[in-house]
Structure formats: structure tokens, C-alpha cells
N, C-alpha and C positions, 0 to 999 in steps of 0.2 A: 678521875672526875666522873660523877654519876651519871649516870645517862637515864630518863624521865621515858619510863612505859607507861603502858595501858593508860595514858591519856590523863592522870591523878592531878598533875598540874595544870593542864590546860585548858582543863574545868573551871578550875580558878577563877579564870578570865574571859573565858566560850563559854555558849552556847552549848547545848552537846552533840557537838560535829558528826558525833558517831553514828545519831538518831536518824541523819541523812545520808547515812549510805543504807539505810532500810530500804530494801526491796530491789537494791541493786547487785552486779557481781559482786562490787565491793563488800556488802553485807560480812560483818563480824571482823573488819577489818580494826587495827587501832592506828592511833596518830603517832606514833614511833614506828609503823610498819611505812610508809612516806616519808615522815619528816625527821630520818634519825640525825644522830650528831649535836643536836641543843643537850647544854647542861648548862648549869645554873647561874652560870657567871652572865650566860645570854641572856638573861631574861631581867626586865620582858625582854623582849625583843623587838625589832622596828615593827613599824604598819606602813606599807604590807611586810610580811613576813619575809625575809630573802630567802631565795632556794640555796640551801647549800648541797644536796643530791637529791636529784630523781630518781625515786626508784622503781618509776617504773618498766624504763629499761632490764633491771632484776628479775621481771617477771614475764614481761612484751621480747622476746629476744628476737622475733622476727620484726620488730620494727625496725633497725638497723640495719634490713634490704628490705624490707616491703613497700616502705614508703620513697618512692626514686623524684618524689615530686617538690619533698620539701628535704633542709639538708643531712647530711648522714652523722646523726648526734652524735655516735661515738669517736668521728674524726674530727668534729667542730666542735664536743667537750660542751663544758658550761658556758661558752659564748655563743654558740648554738640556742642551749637552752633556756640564755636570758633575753634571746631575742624575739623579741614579740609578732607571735605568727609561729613560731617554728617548738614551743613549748607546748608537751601537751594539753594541758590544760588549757592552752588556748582555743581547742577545736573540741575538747572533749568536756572540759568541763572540770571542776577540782575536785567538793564531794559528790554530788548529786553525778554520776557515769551510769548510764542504761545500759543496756547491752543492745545486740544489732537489732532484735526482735521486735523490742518496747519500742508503742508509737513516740514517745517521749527520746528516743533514741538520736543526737542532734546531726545525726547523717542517715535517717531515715528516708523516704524518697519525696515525704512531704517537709524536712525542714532542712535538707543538706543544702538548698542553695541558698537559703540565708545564713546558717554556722559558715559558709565557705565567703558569704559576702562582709563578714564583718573587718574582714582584711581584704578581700578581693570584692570591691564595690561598682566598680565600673564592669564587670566581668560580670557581674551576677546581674546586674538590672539587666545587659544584652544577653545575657538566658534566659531572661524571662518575658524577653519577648520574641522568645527562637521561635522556631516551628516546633522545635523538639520538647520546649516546655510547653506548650499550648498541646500537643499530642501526649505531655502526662496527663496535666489536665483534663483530656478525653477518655483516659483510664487506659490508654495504652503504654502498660508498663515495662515496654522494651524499648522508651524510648530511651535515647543516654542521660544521664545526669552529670554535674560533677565528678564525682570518683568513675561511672561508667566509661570516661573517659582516659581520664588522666592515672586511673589504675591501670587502665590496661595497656601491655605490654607487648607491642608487636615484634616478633623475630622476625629478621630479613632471611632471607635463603640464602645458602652458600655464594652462587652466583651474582645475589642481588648488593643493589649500590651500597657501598659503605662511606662515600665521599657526602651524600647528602642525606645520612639516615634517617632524620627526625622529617625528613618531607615526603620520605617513603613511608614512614610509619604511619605516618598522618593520613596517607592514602589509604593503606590496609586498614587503619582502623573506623573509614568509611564505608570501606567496602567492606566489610566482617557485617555491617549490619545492614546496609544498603541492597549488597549483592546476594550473600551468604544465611543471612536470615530472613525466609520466605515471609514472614508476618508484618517486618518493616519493607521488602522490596514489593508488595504488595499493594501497598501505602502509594507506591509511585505511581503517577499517570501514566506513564510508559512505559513502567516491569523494571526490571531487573535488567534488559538488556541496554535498556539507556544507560543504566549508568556502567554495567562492563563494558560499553562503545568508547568511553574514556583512556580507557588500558592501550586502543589501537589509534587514539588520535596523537596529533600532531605537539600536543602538551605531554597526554600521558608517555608517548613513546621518549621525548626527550628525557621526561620526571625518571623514567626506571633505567635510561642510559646515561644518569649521573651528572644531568646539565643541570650546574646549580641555578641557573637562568627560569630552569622551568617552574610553573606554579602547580600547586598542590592543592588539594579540594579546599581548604581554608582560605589562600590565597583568593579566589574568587567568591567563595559561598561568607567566609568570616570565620573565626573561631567560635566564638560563644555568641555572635547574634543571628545564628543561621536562619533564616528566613527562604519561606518559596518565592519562584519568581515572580508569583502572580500578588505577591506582596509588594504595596509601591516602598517597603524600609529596606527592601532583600538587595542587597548588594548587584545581583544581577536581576532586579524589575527593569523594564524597559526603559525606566527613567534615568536608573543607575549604573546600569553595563556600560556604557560607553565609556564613563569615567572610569570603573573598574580596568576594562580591557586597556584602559592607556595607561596603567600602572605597567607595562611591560610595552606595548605599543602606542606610543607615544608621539611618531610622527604619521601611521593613520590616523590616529584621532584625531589630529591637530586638521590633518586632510577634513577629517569628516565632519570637523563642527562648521567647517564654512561650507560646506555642502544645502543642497535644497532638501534631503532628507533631513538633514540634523534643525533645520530654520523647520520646517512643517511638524518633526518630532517636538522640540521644544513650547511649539504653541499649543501640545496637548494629543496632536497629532496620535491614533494609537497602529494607523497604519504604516505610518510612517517606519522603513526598515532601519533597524540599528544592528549593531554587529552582531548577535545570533541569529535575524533572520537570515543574512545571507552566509557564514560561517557554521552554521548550528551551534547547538550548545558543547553535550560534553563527547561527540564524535568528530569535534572539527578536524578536517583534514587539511595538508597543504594545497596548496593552490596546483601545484604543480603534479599532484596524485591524483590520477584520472579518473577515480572515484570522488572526487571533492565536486561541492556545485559551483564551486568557483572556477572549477578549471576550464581551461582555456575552449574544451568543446562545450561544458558543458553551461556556462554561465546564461548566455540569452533562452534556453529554454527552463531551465533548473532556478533560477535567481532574477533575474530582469524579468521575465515573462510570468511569472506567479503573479506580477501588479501589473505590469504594464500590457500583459493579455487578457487581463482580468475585465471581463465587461463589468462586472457588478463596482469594481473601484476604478475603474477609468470613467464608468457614468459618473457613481459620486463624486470625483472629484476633477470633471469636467477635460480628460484626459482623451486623446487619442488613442483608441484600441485598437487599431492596423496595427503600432509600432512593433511588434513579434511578429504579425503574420508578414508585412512591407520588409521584412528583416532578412526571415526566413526564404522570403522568393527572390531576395537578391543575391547579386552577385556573390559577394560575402556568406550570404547565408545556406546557398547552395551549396558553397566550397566545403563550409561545415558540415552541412547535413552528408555529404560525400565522403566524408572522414578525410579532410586535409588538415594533417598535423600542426601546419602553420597558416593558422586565419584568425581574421581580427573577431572578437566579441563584442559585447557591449562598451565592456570596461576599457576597452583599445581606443574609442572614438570619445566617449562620454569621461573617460576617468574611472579610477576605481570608487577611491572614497572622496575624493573631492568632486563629484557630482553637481553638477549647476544647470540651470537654465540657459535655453540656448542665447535667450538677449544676452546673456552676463558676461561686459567682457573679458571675466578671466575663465570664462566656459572653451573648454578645447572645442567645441562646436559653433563656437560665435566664428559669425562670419569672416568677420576679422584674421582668425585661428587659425579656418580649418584647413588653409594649404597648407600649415606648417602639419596640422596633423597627419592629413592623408600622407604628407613627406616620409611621417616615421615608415613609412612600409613603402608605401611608393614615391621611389627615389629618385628627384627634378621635378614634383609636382607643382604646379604654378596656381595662378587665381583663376587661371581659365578650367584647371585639373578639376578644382572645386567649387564649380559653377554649379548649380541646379541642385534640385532637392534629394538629399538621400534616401530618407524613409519614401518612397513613390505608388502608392495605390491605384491600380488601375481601373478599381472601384466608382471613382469618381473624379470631376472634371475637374475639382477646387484648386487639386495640388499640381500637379502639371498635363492640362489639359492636350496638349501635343500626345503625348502617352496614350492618356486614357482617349483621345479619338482614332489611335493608331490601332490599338486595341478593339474599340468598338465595329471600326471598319473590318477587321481581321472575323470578326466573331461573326458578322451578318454574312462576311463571304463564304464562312467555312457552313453557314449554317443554310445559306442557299447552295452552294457548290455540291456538300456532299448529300442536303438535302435532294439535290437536283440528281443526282446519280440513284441515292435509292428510292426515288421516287419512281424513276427510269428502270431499275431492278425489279422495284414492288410491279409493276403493271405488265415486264415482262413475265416473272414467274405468276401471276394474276390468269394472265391471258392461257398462260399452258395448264394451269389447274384447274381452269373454266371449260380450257377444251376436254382433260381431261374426264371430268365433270360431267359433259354432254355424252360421251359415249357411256356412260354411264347410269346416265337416262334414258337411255333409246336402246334398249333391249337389241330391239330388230334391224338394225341399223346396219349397211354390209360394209366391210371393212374395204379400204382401197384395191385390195390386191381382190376382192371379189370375193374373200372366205367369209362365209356368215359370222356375225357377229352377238354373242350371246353372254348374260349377268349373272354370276352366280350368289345367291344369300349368302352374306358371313357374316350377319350382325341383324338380329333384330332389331325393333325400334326400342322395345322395351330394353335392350343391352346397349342401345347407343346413350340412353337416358343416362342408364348406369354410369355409362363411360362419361359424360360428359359431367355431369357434378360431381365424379368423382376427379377428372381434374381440375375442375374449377376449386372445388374446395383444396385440393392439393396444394394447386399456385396459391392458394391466398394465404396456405396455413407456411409455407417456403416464405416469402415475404413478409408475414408480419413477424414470424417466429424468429429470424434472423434480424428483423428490426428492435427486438427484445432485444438479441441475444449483443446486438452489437449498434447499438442507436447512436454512435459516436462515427460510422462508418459516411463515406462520402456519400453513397447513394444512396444511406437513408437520410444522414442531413438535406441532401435533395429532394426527398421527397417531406422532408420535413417545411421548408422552406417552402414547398408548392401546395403543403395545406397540412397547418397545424394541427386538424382535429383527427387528420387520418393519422397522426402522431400519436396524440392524447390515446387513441381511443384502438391502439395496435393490439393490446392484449385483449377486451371485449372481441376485435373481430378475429382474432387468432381462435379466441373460445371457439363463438357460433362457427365459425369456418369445422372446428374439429367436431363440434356437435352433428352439424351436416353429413361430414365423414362417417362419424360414426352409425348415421338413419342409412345413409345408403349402403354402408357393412351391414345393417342389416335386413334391408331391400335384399343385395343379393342374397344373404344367403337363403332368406325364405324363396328366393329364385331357381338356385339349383338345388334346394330340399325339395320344393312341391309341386315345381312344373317341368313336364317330358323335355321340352327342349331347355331346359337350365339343367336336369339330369345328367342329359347327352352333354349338354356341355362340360358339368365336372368328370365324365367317364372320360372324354375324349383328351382335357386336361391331365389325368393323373399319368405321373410318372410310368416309364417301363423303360425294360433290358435295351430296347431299342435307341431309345435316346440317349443312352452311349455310345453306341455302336454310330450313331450319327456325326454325333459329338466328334470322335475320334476320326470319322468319315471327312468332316467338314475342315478338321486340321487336316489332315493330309494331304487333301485336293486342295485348299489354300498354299502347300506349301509346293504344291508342286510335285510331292509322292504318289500323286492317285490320277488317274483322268476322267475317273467316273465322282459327279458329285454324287450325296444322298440325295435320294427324292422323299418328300414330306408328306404327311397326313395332314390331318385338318390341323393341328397343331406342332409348331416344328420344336426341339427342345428349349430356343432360344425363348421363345414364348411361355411354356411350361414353368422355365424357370424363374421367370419376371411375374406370371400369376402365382405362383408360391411364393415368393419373397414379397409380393404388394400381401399376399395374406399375413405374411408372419409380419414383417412390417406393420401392419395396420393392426393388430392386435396390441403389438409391443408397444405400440406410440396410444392408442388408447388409453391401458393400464399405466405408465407412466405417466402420461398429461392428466390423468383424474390422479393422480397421485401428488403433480405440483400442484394442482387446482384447488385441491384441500391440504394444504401444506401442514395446518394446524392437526387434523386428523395423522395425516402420515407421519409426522413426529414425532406424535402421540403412540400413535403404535409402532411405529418404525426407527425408531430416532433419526438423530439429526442426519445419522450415517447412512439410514436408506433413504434419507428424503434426496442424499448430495448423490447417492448411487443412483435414483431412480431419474435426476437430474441429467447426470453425466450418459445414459444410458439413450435418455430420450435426443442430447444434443447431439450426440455422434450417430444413432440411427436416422435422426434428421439428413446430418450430412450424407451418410452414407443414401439416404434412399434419393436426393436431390441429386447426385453425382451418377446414381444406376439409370435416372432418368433421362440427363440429360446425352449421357454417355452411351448407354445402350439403348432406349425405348428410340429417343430421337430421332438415331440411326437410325433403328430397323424401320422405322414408316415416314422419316422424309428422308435423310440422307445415301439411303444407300441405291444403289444407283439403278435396281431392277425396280423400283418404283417410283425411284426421284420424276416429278418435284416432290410428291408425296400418294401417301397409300389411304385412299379417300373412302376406305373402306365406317371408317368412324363418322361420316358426315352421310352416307348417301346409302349405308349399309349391305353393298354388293363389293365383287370382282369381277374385271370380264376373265372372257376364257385362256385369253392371252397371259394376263394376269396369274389364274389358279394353276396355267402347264408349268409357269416358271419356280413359285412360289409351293405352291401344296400337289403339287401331281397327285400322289397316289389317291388326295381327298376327288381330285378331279374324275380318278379312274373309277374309282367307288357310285359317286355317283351317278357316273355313266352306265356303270353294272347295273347300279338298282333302276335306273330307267327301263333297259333293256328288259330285265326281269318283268316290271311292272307289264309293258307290253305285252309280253308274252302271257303272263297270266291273265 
């Protein structure tokens, strides 16, 4: 029986079929190279043509494993390939076949999800209004398509689950491009890390330890209509996650729609919390994992207290803002804050997800209830148990005025009491600084025992000037610099609270304060450059051999090794070293502070890494020079007890002689020298 080449008959009746595989692979193909086996008894033959072999199996040999998506022709034969959808020609086309290249190509990246919707329809409209299609459309062409997906092929690892493999694979093959391809996890508001946070939560850890229960990124995001959340079609937008999360949790939500969040969410509400705010998204942890914000320490400050301490949403929405801090200073919330493993939260009093208002009588907090509640924990609780207000501010009179006047009484006594003590203190030490004082002004004045009484200079007026704006400016530049550094702290909110504009306006006088500093750094130093007694001063100031030997002097007769103390010159080391560290200190916090002051410059030349070095440099010299002050300066001129109350040599600019014998001997002796000389000559 003849069998009909190069196409001689099929002219007859066609068009010339041939002409349209011009410019294709196909190109110089004939119609007995596809459609062999007709001979003449067929003909014609029906419209449409029946397949009796494909052949392009013949030539496609990897089509037989390549394709795992549609069925494996050579096991399902001709019923395979009469089945519509599963023929190539269905997807590919009969003559007209482009190759991958040609835009004309029908799984090219602009027409494969229409060639794939002509059988898959419902599938292709929710692709195309994924995110992933709207991000080709943006010309980013990593994002997935069709075959990008369903070609690709994810291996589990030796160890990983074989019981639910297509929900594992479905994960790796989010994360391949999610996590693993820097250009789409870039794409994400939160990196890369948000979505590896999945692998450690309380889903993923189930998903890869084989719980067929667990969902898989499709399960919440969709298959083909992935959408972001900020999308109101995305499976999880705020409007839709509730309904999603009760495809597996089913009696929270049922809790949570008669809730007063789910009643304020549904009227549009966008504050209102639904199950990612208080769970997160893809890092939800158990409740019971002491890193969740749910868990049992952490809920009232991590979860409840994000709104309900929220002034800006407890104004808008006419809410109580005590209710975290009344929380936090109770009984209850002290137990927390002290780390006791078993104490109640929010969600212990209030409910987890069925949340109500306290009128509602199926509210655990209606008064009605709340013996029964307090019960769960405290065991024989009655209605007397549950008498009185539990959130109680001692703020104000409204909520249980018995409190806040017990309170108010407590405050005016502590504030007269201890007032009354250090007012008592201030006028004793007053009186002995004053007397102090006096003999300090009276030169000539004879001491009780009858030994003459005599003032020696150790501070001119121009070095007391010195000294005194340099600590003024000091203190101001310590206080406002730390109300920078930590404006969340109690005693700057105090002094916040006692005047807003000294708030506003901390870093202006932090400047000028350093400005200052810096005029009288260079006050002094044109002082000990160009006048005889500023001279003598830095001579008498510099280091030598001897201020160790003192050093070492002064350990050992402190401990008890020696009986002889050192005797000092006009400056003892302790001093020496305090004016060399206020030097280097004040240089080092200079060039720093003009270096955050123009941050823009310093970046510029410095990068970001010397602006955060010259930051970090200046915060710790800060500390360190506020800690040398009040720790050593303090001491050496009120606290220490050879001139307690204090060494008023800064205010009145002498010592007496009693003073210089204990203090500087040898300066004392000196001087005595050079008077005696003087005489003589």
C-alpha cells in the first residue's frame, strides 16, 4: 500500500502547508515527515484530520521526562495524545512552531500566560493579576512565569521530608527566588531576612518536620494570584488574613470575629489588630516560645501596649493611655517585670482573641464575670475578691480617689519631710563654708590658739574666671549632651515635663555651651603662652620623675607600708593629672563635636564609618570625662576630709597657712625661702 511523500497529494486539497513552516525550525520539513501512515484508501480523509502518530516524539526525545507537568505520553500512548490539553499541538501550535528565541514564540515571556490560559483559565486571569505579573510588566524579568514555575524542579535533601514532598518543594521554590536571588529579595520591604524568618517559625518548623497540617507559602500567599499585603485582593491584606488564618485555625477566629477588634476592623477600621499584628507574619512563633510577642512575659508590653500605650491612638480613638503604664505598676505587672514565670498578661484577664468590652456581658471583665476570672488563678475568689477598679492611676482623682489622695498625702510628706532634713543639712553645711569663708577674708585675723593667722594666693582672679566658665560650660555641655543621647530617660522626661523648650532646644545649647568651651580653651592658652604667671603655671604643672615617686609614696602610706606621707609642691600629681586629661579631653571632644556638627562634610570626607567612629569616640570620652569629675575632682576639693566641707580656694582665690602645711608643704616652704631671701637682700 503506497504511502504519499513530499506532500504531492495534499496539494490537491491544501493550501501549501509547507510555505508556513518558512522561517521556522520546522523550515524544509514535508507532510509525511508528521503525518506518515495515510495511503490512498484514507483519502480524503475526515475534517479535522485524526492523529494516527505523533511524531514528534521521534525527534523531542526529552519530552518524555522534561515535561512532569502534563502526562508522560509514552505511558498514556494515543489517549494521551487525543486528549485535549495534553497534545502538542495544543500548546505549541501545528505548522506555524517558532523557536524559544522569536517573539512570535507562544511561551515567550510576553504570550506564555495566554498559550497556557487557553486550557488553564481561571489560573491565568489570577496571574495576571499577581504581583509577579505586574513586576514583568515593570520589566523585571526574574520575575516567575508559568513554566518559571511549574518547570522547575526542586530536590529535597537526603534528610528532608518525603511524606509531604510537593509542600516542601513549593517552599524551596519560593525561596530560590525570594531568599537566594539577591535582585528579587531586594524587591522586599524587609530583605531577605523576612522571608528566611519562615524556616524558624512555628509553621515552617512544622512544614520541614513532615506535619501534613502545616501550610506552605501558597497555602496563605495563593498559587497563581499572589498578591502583596498591601494589596486589599492579597489573601493576606488586612481585610483577608483573618479568613485565610481560619483555614487551619478555626476556633480563634470564630473567637475573634465577636471580638471589639474584629466589630472596629470590619467598619474599615485600619488600626484595628488582626492576626499578623499580634502573631507577625512569616516569623510567627509559639505562644509558649519565649521569644514570641505573645508569650506569656511578653504580651502587655510587645502586643497590647503598641495601642493601648499608644498616645497618638488612644487620643484618636478616645481610649485610655494609663492602661500599660496602671498595668505595669501593678501588682501583676511588677510580678512580670521581676521575671515570675507564672503571671497573668493581658490576654489572662481580657481574653486572647475574643476581646470585648468591659460593658459586654460575655466580656471576662464585665462585672458580672470577673470573680469567676480572678478564680482561674486566685483560688476562692468571691465578689468582694473583685471589688474595685483594676487598671488604678494614681494620677488622678476620677478612678479611685481613696488611692490617689493616699498618694497625694504620701508625696507632700515626703516632700516636706525630706525637704525639711535637707534644708536642715543645706544651712548646716552653709554656716561652716561661711565660717570657712571668713577666715579667709581676714588675712590678719589670730587664730584661737593665738598662732597668727595668714592667706596664701593660689588662684588669681583671671584663673578663677577661667575655672568658672569652664565649669559652667562643662555642666551644661553633661546635660544637654546626655539629654541628646538618651531623651527617653526619667530625668530628662522631667525636665521635659518642667519646660518644653529647654527640650526643643537641647542641642542649640549643647552647641553654644561647646562654643564657650572652646573661647575659654583658648583664653587659656593665650594665658600660659604670654603671661609670667600663666608661664609659671604650665612650668609648675608639667610632669616629672617625682610624681611617681609620690604616686607610689602615697600608695604605700595609704596602705599602711610607710609612716611618712609625701609632702607636695605647688602641684601634687593628682592635680597634674586631672590638668592634662581636661587638656586632652578638651581637644578630643572639640574635633569630634565639629565633626558631628557638620556631619554632611564629615561623611563626605570621612565616610559614614568615621562620622559613627568620631561619634562613638566623642560618647565615651563624654562618659569617661563626667565619671573623672565627679569621682576624682569632687573629691579632691569637697569630699576629702583635710578640706571637707570644701577647698574654697575657687571662689575666694587663697589658702590659709593651715591649709598650704597640710596640702602643698614644700610650696609653703618655698615661699618662706624666697620671703627670707627677699629680706635679706
Amino acid at each position: 500500500m503506497p504511502v504519499f511523500t513530499h506532500g504531492e497529494a495534499c496539494l490537491d486539497c491544501h493550501d501549501d502547508p509547507v510555505g508556513e513552516f518558512s522561517g521556522t525550525p520546522h523550515e524544509g520539513f514535508d507532510c509525511s515527515d508528521c503525518h506518515a501512515g495515510l495511503d490512498e484508501d484514507d483519502l480524503p480523509h475526515a475534517d479535522p484530520m485524526p492523529v494516527v502518530v505523533v511524531a514528534c516524539l521521534d525527534c523531542h526525545e526529552e519530552v518524555v521526562t522534561g515535561h512532569g507537568f502534563h502526562p508522560d505520553f509514552m505511558s498514556l500512548g494515543v489517549e494521551a495524545i487525543e486528549n485535549p490539553g495534553n497534545n502538542c499541538v495544543d500548546c505549541h501550535g501545528a505548522h506555524t512552531i517558532w523557536s524559544k528565541g522569536d517573539e512570535k514564540y507562544p511561551f515567550s515571556l510576553a504570550r506564555q500566560t495566554s498559550r497556557c490560559g487557553t486550557c488553564h483559565e481561571l489560573e491565568s486571569i489570577g496571574y495576571l493579576h499577581s504581583a509577579h505579573a505586574r513586576a514583568l510588566e515593570d520589566g523585571i524579568f526574574s520575575s516567575p512565569t508559568c513554566l518559571g514555575c511549574h518547570e522547575s524542579y526542586q530536590l529535597l535533601g537526603e534528610n528532608e521530608c518525603k511524606v509531604i514532598p510537593h509542600k516542601v518543594r513549593v517552599a524551596k521554590l519560593c525561596m530560590s527566588c525570594h531568599v537566594d536571588d539577591p535582585e528579587v529579595a531586594g524587591q522586599t520591604i524587609y530583605g531577605s531576612p523576612f522571608m528566611t524568618s519562615f524556616k524558624d517559625s512555628v509553621h515552617g518548623k512544622a512544614l520541614f518536620e513532615c506535619n501534613p497540617n502545616a501550610p506552605s507559602c501558597v497555602d496563605c500567599h495563593g498559587s497563581h494570584e499572589v498578591a502583596r499585603g498591601a494589596d486589599q485582593y492579597s489573601h493576606v491584606s488586612r481585610g483577608q488574613v483573618v479568613s485565610q488564618c481560619s483555614q487551619c485555625h478555626k476556633s480563634a477566629a470564630e473567637d475573634y470575629l465577636h471580638s471589639i477588634h474584629a466589630k472596629s476592623s470590619s467598619r474599615g477600621n485600619r488600626d484595628a489588630p488582626v492576626c499578623t499584628d499580634c502573631h507577625g507574619e512569616h516569623n510567627i512563633l509559639a505562644h509558649s516560645d519565649p521569644d514570641s510577642p505573645v508569650a506569656q512575659a511578653n504580651m502587655a508590653e510587645q502586643v497590647c501596649g503598641e495601642c493601648h500605650g499608644s498616645y497618638k491612638l488612644t487620643e484618636r480613638y478616645g481610649l485610655d493611655s494609663n492602661k500599660l503604664k496602671t498595668f505595669k505598676e501593678s501588682f501583676h505587672g511588677l510580678a512580670a517585670r521581676g521575671g515570675a514565670v507564672e503571671v497573668v498578661n493581658c490576654g489572662s484577664c481580657h481574653g486572647y482573641h475574643d476581646v470585648r468590652q468591659s460593658d459586654d456581658p460575655e466580656s471576662l471583665v464585665h462585672p458580672d464575670k470577673l470573680a469567676k476570672t480572678c478564680g482561674s488563678c486566685h483560688e476562692g475568689a468571691n465578689e468582694r475578691f473583685a471589688t474595685g477598679k483594676v487598671h488604678v492611676s494614681i494620677d488622678t482623682s476620677s478612678e479611685e480617689p481613696i488611692v490617689y489622695w493616699v498618694a497625694v498625702i504620701y508625696t507632700w510628706g515626703i516632700v516636706l519631710i525630706i525637704g525639711g532634713m535637707f534644708l536642715h543639712n543645706f544651712l548646716d553645711f552653709f554656716h561652716k563654708v561661711r565660717m570657712k569663708a571668713t577666715s579667709h577674708w581676714t588675712p590678719h585675723r589670730p587664730l584661737p590658739d593665738g598662732a597668727p593667722h595668714r592667706l596664701y594666693l593660689r588662684m588669681s582672679l583671671n584663673e578663677r574666671i577661667q575655672h568658672a566658665i569652664l565649669a559652667v560650660s562643662f555642666i551644661v555641655l553633661v546635660v544637654s549632651g546626655f539629654m541628646l543621647r538618651y531623651p527617653d530617660a526619667w530625668w530628662v522626661e522631667a525636665l521635659r515635663d518642667l519646660s518644653r523648650h529647654a527640650f526643643d532646644y537641647r542641642g542649640l545649647v549643647h552647641r553654644i555651651a561647646g562654643i564657650i568651651m572652646c573661647l575659654a580653651g583658648a583664653w587659656h592658652f593665650y594665658y600660659v603662652s604670654f603671661t609670667p604667671r600663666g608661664r609659671r603655671l604650665i612650668r609648675d604643672l608639667f610632669p616629672c620623675v617625682q610624681d611617681l615617686k609620690d604616686m607610689v609614696g602615697i600608695l604605700k602610706y595609704n596602705l599602711g607600708l610607710s609612716r611618712k606621707r609625701p609632702l607636695f609642691a605647688r602641684f601634687s600629681y593628682m592635680e597634674k593629672a586631672e590638668y592634662w586629661a581636661l587638656i586632652w579631653g578638651s581637644i578630643l571632644m572639640t574635633v569630634t563635636g565639629f565633626l558631628l556638627w557638620y556631619e554632611n562634610v564629615t561623611i563626605g570626607l570621612l565616610t559614614k564609618l568615621g562620622f559613627d567612629i568620631s561619634l562613638t569616640i566623642h560618647f565615651y570620652e563624654a562618659i569617661l570625662a563626667t565619671l573623672a569629675i565627679i569621682v576624682w575632682h569632687i573629691y579632691w576639693v569637697i569630699f576629702n576630709p583635710d578640706v571637707y566641707p570644701m577647698n574654697l580656694s575657687w571662689l575666694t582665690g587663697r589658702m590659709s597657712e593651715e591649709e598650704m602645711e597640710t596640702e602643698h608643704p614644700l610650696e609653703l616652704e618655698r615661699i618662706k625661702r624666697e620671703e627670707v631671701r627677699g629680706k635679706i637682700d
